[in-house]
N, C-alpha and C positions, 0 to 999 in steps of 0.2 A: 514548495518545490514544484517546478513545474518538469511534465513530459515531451514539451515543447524540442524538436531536434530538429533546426534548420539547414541541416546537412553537412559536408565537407565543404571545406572551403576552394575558392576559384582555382588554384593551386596545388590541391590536393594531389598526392604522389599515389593516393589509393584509389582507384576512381570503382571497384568493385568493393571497399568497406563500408561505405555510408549503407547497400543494398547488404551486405553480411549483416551488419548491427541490426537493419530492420528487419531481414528474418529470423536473426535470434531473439529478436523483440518481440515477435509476430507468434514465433513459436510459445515464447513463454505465458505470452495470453491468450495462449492457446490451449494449452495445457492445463494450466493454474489459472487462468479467468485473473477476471480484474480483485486484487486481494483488496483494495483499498476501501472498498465498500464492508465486506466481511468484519476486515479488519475493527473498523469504525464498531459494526454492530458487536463483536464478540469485549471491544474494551466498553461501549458503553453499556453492554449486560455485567460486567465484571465491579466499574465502579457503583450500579446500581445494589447488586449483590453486598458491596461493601457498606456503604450506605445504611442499608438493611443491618446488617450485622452491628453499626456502631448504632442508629437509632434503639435497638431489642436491647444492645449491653446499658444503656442509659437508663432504658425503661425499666431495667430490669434490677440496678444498682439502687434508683430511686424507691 
C-alpha cells in the first residue's frame, strides 16, 4: 500500500481539502510518529518469541 497522495483532482469542488487531509495527515505523524516501522519490530519480536516457544516444546517432548 502506498502513502503516495497526488491530490485533488483539476475539478475538484473542495479546493481547501486536499490542505485539511494533509494536516490531519501531518498532525497524526506527529503525534504518533511513523507506526510502520514499530509496528514491523514489535510483530517480528512476537513471531520470534513464538518460534522460541515451539522450538523448547519440541525439545522438550523429545
Amino acid at each position: 500500500m502506498s502513502d503516495f497522495n497526488p491530490g485533488p483532482p483539476a475539478n475538484s469542488t473542495d479546493p481547501g481539502g486536499h490542505k485539511a487531509n494533509h494536516d490531519v495527515n501531518a498532525h497524526h505523524y506527529h503525534t504518533q510518529g511513523a507506526s510502520g516501522f514499530w509496528r514491523q519490530v514489535t510483530n517480528l519480536l512476537i513471531i520470534v518469541g513464538i518460534v522460541a516457544v515451539v522450538i523448547l516444546i519440541v525439545r522438550w517432548v523429545n
